[in-house]
C-alpha positions in Angstrom: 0.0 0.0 0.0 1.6 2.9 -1.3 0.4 5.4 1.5 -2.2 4.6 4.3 -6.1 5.9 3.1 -6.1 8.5 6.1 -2.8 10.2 4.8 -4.9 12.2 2.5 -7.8 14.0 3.2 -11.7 13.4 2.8 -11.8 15.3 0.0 -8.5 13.4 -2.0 -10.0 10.1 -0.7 -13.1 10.6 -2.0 -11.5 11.9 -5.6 -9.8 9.2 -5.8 -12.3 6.6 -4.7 -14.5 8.2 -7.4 -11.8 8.3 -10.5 -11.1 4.2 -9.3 -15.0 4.1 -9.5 -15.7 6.0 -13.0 -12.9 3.9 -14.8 -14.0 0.3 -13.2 -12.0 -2.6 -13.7 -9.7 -3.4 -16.9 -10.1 -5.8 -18.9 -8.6 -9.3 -17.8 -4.9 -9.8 -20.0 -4.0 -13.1 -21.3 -3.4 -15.7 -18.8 -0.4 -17.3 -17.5 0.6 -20.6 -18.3 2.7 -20.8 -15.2 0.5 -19.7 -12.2 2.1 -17.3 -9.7 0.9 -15.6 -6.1 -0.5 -12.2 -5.8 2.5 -11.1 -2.6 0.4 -8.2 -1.5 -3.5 -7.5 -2.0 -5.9 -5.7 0.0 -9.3 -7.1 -0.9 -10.8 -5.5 1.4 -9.6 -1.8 0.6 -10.4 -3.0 -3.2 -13.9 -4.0 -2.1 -14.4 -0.7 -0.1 -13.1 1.5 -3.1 -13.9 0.2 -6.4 -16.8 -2.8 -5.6 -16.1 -6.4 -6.7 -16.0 -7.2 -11.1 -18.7 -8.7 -12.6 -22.1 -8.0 -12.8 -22.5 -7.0 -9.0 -23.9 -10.7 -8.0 -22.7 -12.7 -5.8 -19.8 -12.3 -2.9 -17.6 -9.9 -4.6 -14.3 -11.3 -2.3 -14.8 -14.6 -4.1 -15.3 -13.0 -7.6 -11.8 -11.0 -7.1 -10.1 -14.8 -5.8 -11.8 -16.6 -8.7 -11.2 -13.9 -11.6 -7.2 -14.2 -10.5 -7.3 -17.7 -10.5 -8.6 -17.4 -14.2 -5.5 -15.3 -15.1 -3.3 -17.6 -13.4 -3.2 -16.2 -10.3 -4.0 -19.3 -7.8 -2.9 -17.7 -4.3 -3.1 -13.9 -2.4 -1.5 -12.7 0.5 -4.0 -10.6 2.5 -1.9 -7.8 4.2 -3.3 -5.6 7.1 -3.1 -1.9 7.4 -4.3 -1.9 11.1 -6.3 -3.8 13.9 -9.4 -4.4 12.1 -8.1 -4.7 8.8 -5.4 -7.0 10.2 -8.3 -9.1 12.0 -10.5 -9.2 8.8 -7.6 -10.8 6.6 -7.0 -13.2 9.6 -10.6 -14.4 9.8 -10.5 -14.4 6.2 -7.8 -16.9 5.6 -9.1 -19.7 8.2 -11.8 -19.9 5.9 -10.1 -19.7 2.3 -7.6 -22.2 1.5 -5.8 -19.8 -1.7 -5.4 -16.4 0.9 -2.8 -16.1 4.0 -2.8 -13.3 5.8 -0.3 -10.9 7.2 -0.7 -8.2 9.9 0.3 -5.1 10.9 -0.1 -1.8 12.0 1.2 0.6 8.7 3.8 2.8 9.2 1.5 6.0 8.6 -1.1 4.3 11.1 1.6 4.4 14.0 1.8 7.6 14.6 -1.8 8.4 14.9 -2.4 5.9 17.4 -3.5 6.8 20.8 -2.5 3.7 22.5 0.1 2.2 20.1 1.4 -0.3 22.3 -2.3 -1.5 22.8 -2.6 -1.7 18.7 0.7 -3.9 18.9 -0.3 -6.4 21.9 -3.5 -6.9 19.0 -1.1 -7.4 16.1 1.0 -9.8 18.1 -2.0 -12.1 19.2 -3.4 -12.1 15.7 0.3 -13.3 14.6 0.3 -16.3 16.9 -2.6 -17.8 14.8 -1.6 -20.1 11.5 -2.4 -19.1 8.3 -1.2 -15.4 9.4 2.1 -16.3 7.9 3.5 -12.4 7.8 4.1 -9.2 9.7 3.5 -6.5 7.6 3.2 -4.1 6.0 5.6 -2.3 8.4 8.3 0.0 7.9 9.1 3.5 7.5 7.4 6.3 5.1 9.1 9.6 5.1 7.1 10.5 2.3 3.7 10.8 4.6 4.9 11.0 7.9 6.4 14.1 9.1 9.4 14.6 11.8 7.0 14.6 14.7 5.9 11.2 13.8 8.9 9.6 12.9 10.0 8.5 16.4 6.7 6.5 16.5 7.1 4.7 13.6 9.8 3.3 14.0 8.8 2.3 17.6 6.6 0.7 15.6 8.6 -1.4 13.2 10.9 -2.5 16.0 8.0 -3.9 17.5 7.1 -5.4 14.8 10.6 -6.9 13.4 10.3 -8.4 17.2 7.1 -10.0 16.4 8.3 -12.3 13.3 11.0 -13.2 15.1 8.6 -14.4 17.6 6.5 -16.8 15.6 8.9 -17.5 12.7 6.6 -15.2 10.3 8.0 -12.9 7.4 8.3 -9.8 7.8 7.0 -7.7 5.0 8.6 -4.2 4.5 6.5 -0.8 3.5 9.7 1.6 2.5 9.1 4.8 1.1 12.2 7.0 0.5 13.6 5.4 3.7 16.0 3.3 2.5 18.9 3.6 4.6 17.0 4.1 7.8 15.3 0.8 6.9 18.3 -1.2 6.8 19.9 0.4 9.7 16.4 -0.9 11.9 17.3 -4.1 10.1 20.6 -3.9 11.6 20.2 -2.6 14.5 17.3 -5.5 15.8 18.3 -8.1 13.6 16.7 -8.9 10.5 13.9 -12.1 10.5 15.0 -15.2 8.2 12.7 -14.1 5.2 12.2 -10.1 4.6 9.7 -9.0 1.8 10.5 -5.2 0.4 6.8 -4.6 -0.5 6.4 -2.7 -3.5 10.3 -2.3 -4.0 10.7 1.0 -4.9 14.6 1.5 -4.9 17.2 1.5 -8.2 19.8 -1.6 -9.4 22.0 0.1 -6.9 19.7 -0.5 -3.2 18.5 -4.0 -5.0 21.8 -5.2 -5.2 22.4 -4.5 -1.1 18.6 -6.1 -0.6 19.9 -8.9 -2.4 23.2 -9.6 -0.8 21.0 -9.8 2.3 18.8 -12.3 0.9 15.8 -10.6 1.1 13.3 -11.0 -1.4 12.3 -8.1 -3.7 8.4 -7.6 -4.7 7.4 -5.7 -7.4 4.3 -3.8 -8.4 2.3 -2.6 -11.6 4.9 0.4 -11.0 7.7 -1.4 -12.7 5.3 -1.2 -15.8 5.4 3.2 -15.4 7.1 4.6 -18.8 9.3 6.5 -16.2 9.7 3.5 -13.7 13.6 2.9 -15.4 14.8 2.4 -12.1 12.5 -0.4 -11.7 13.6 -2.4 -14.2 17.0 -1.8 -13.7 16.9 -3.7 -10.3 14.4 -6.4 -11.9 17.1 -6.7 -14.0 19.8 -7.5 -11.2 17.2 -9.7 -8.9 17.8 -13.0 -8.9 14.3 -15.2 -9.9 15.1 -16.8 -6.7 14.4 -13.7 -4.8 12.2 -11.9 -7.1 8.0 -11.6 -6.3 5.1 -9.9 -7.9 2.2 -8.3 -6.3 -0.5 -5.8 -6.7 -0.8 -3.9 -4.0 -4.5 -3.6 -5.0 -6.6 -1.6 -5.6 -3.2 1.0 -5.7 -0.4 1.0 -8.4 -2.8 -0.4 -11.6 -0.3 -1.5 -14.3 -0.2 0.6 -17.2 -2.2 0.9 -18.9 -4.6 1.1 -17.2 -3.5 3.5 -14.4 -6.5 5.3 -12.8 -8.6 2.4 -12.6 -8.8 -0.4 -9.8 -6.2 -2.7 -9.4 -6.6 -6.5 -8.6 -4.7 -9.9 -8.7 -5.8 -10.8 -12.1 -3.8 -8.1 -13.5 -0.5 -9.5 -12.6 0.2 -11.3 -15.7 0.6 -7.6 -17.4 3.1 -7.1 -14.1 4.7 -10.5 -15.0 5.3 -10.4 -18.4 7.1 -6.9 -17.7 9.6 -8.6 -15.1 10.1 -11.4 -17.8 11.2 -8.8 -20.4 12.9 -6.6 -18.0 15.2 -9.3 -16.3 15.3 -10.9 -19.9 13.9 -14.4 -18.1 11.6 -16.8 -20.3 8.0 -15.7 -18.6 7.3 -19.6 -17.9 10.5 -20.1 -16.2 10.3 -16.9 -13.8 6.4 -17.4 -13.3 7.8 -21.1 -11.9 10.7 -19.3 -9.8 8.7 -16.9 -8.1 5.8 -19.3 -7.4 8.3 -21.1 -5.2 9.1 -18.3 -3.3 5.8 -17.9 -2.3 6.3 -21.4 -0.5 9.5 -20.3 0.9 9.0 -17.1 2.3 5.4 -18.0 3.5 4.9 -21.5 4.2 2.3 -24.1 1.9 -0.8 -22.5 1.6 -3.0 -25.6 1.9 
């Protein structure tokens, strides 16, 4: 999630619920051969902003699940932006065998919490259950949060890096132009066995220390952006074996269909960009970064 919902303001929410709204869902792109996990989804942000595809009938969370599955899409990571959210991807998950669920409190939430420590004792008793299989998305964003805030973020992703270390979960990394204070958290607590940069949003250069780490690098409809060069350069440089895609839904559509909702059964578009810009056969990385998903989080059934 590329900033938290109450970073902006009613009026800029509601804009851009409205322009999601106007241009409804894209068209569904050719299917993959090889199917691949969706790292990062918010179904229930997508649900909230743009509605469900389709005609309107049914349970529009199953409708998202079974129009990725149709593109090749077989498995989502529900991530959590809060309690509730956190809770609802959670409860969601026990009861749907292609979604695991991660939770967290997001960077930008941290600060405006009144009892953040209360918010975290939540997060860490949601973590202990078993198809919650990351902590995340946590991090830093010095794009949204200002200086006065920035003390209680990172309280906050030290809690959290404590957490999946805990329970053996993954922790999954929001990072926006907070690259070196990210790492030196990392270092400073101890970085978990698997680390996910969410959305990665750094050049070849910060890929090619994310990747001496052995963290794995997920990447959004962003890397698709005409001026997203940076992005492909450290596609180019990620190994397959530490490479994932995700959608971040309903944020960071793919071009080109920027504007309108995002959702998992976009990422072959995402996919077949990553295949050209790290020059990989598409069948060969689609196989490599469907393992990861197993890797980093565990079998999902």
């Amino acid at each position: 999630m590329p900033s938290s919902p109450s970073g902006q303001s009613p009026s800029d929410r509601r804009r851009a619920k409205e322009s999601r709204r106007a241009g409804g869902f894209p068209p569904a792109p050719e299917p993959l051969a090889v199917p691949v996990f969706d790292s990062h989804t918010h179904l229930d942000l997508t649900i909230q902003e743009a509605g469900g595809p389709g005609d309107g009938d049914g349970d529009p969370i199953e409708a998202l699940i079974a129009a990725a599955a149709k593109s090749g899409v077989d498995r989502l990571v529900q991530v959590g932006v809060d309690v509730d959210s956190s809770r609802w991807g959670a409860d969601l998950a026990d009861r749907n065998d292609t979604v695991l669920a991660a939770v967290a409190l997001h960077p930008n939430e941290a600060p405006r919490l009144a009892d953040l420590d209360e918010a975290l004792r939540q997060i860490e008793a949601l973590a202990a259950r078993p198809r919650v299989r990351g902590i995340g998305e946590t991090g830093l964003d010095t794009f949204r949060t200002g200086d006065d805030g920035r003390a209680a973020q990172e309280e906050s992703f030290r809690a959290h890096i404590a957490i999946a270390k805990r329970y053996g979960k993954a922790l999954i990394i929001h990072d926006r132009e907070a690259h070196d204070d990210v790492l030196r958290v990392l270092d400073e607590e101890g970085a978990p066995d698997r680390v996910v940069l969410h959305c990665f949003s750094g050049d070849a250069d910060f890929a090619a220390v994310c990747v001496r780490r052995g963290y794995h690098l997920s990447f959004a409809g962003t890397v698709t952006f005409a001026s997203a060069t940076n992005l492909r350069e450290a596609a180019a440089i990620t190994p397959p074996t530490q490479m994932m895609v995700e959608t971040d839904a309903p944020y960071l559509t793919p071009t080109p269909y920027r504007g309108r909702p995002n959702a998992s059964y976009l990422i072959p578009v995402t996919m077949r960009a990553l295949a050209a810009a790290s020059g990989t056969d598409l069948d060969t990385l689609c196989a490599a970064v469907s393992a990861n998903g197993e890797a980093v989080f565990g079998p999902w059934t």
